[in-house]
C-alpha positions in Angstrom: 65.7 -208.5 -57.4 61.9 -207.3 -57.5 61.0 -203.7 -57.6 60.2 -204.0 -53.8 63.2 -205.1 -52.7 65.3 -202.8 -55.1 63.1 -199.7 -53.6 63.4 -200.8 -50.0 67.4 -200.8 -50.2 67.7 -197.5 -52.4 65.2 -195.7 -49.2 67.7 -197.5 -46.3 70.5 -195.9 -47.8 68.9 -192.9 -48.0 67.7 -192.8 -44.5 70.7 -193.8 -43.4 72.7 -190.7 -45.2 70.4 -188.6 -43.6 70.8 -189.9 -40.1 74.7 -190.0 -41.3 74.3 -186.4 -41.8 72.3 -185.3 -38.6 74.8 -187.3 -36.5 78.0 -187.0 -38.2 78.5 -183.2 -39.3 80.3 -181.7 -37.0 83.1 -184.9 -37.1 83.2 -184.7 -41.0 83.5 -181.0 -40.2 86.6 -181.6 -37.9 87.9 -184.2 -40.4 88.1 -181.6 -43.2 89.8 -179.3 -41.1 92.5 -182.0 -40.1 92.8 -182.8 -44.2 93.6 -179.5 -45.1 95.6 -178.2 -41.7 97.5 -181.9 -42.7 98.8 -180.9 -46.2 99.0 -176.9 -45.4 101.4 -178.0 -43.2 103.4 -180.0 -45.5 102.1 -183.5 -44.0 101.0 -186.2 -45.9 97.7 -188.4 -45.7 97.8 -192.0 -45.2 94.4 -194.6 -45.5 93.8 -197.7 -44.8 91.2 -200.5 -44.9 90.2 -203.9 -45.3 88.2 -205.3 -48.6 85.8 -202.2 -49.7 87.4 -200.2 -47.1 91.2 -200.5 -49.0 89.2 -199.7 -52.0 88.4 -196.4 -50.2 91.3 -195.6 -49.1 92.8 -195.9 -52.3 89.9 -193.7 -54.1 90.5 -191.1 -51.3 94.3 -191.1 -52.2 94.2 -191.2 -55.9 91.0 -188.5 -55.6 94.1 -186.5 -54.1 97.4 -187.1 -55.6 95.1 -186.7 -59.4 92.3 -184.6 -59.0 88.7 -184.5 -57.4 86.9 -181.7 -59.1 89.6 -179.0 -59.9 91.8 -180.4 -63.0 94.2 -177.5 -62.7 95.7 -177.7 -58.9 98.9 -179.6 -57.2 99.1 -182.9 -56.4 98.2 -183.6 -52.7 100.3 -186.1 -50.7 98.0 -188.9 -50.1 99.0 -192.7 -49.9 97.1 -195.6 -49.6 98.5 -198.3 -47.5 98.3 -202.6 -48.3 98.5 -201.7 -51.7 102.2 -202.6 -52.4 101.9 -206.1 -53.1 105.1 -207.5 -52.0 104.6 -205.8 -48.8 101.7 -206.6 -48.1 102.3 -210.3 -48.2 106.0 -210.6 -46.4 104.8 -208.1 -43.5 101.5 -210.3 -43.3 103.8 -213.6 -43.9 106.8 -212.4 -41.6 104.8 -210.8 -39.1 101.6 -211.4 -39.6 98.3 -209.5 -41.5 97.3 -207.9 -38.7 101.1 -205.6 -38.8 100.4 -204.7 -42.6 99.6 -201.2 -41.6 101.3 -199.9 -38.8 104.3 -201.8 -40.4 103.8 -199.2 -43.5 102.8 -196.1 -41.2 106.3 -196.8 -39.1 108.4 -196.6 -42.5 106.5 -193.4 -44.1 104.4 -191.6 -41.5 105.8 -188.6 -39.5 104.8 -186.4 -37.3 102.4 -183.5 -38.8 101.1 -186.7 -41.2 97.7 -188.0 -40.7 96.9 -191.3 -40.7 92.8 -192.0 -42.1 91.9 -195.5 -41.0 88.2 -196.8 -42.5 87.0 -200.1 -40.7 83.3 -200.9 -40.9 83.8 -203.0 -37.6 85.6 -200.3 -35.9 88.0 -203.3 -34.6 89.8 -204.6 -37.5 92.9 -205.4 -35.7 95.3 -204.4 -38.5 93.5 -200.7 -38.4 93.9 -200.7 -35.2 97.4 -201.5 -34.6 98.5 -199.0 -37.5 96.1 -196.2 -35.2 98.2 -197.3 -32.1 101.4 -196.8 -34.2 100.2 -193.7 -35.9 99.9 -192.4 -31.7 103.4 -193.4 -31.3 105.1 -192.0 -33.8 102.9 -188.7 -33.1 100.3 -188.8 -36.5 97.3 -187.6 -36.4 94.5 -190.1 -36.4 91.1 -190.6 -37.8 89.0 -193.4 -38.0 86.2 -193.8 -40.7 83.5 -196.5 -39.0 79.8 -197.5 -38.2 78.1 -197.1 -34.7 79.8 -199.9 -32.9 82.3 -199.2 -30.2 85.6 -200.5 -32.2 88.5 -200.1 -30.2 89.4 -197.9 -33.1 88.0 -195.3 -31.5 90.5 -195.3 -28.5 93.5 -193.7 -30.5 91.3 -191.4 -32.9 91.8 -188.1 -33.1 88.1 -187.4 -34.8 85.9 -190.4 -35.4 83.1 -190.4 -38.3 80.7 -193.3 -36.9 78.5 -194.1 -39.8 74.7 -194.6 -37.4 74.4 -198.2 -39.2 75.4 -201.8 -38.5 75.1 -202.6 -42.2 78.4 -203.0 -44.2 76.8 -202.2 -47.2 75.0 -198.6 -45.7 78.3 -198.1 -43.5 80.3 -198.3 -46.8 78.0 -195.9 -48.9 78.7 -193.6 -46.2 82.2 -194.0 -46.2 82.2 -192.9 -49.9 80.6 -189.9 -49.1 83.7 -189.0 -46.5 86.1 -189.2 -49.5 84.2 -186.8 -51.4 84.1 -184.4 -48.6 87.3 -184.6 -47.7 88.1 -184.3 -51.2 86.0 -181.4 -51.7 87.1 -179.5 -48.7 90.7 -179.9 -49.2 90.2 -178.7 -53.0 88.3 -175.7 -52.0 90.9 -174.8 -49.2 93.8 -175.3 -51.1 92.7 -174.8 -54.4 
């Protein structure tokens, strides 16, 4: 990759962080606030995704069951869901891949949990189904996504639309929500 190119992708992802910023504050606002309101009240946080997304969900959870910033604090009840192999493939062979998650919330969510679901689609039916359980079993929800309309956003609680189309930019963004999260639930409860 030439020095063009290289400096053209570094300045969209900035732009689009700032945009991300602009537009998305007061959701990553209400976001933290669900995190910490979550595990002060003894719930547990759940995340899921697809591909890079399941890599963020479980950085978000192991950012919170370790440690984010402050070495010397509790463990925080995070989980991040598809990650059990064996699980993963006889729900997505029994049932089929797009039960995986709401297969997983339905045996460990409860109510008071809250259930974090990153799609960079907003549709990924698997997300969505385990958002619609989440409802059900009375989670609370949050979906992690870019500026399309996903049906995800029907059964979230707050909903932190990345303002790109671009999976790589939408992603990049969706780092930065783990770190806030993981930042705000540090300094809240130390």
């Amino acid at each position: 990759m030439n020095e063009a190119k290289i400096r053209a992708t570094v300045e969209e992802s900035i732009a689009t962080k700032q945009r991300f910023l602009v537009q998305c504050l007061p959701a990553l606002q209400q976001l933290c606030a669900l995190g910490v309101a979550t595990l002060r009240g003894g719930g547990k946080i759940l995340f899921c995704g697809n591909g890079g997304s399941s890599c963020d969900a479980a950085h978000a959870a192991g950012e919170l069951v370790g440690w984010f910033e402050k070495k010397q604090r509790p463990g925080y009840a995070a989980l991040a869901l598809g990650h059990s192999v064996p699980s993963l493939t006889a729900i997505g062979n029994d049932a089929g891949y797009e039960h995986v998650f709401a297969r997983e919330v339905e045996a460990l969510g409860r109510p008071g949990d809250l259930l974090v679901g990153i799609t960079t689609s907003g549709s990924s039916k698997n997300v969505v189904m385990a958002l619609q359980k989440a409802r059900a079993l009375g989670l609370r929800t949050a979906v992690w996504c870019g500026e399309k309309r996903g049906t995800s956003l029907e059964f979230a609680d707050v909903a932190v639309q990345v303002p790109s189309s671009n999976t790589a930019r939408i992603q990049e963004c969706h780092l930065v929500c783990v770190h806030v999260l993981c930042a705000a639930i540090e300094d809240a409860l130390g």
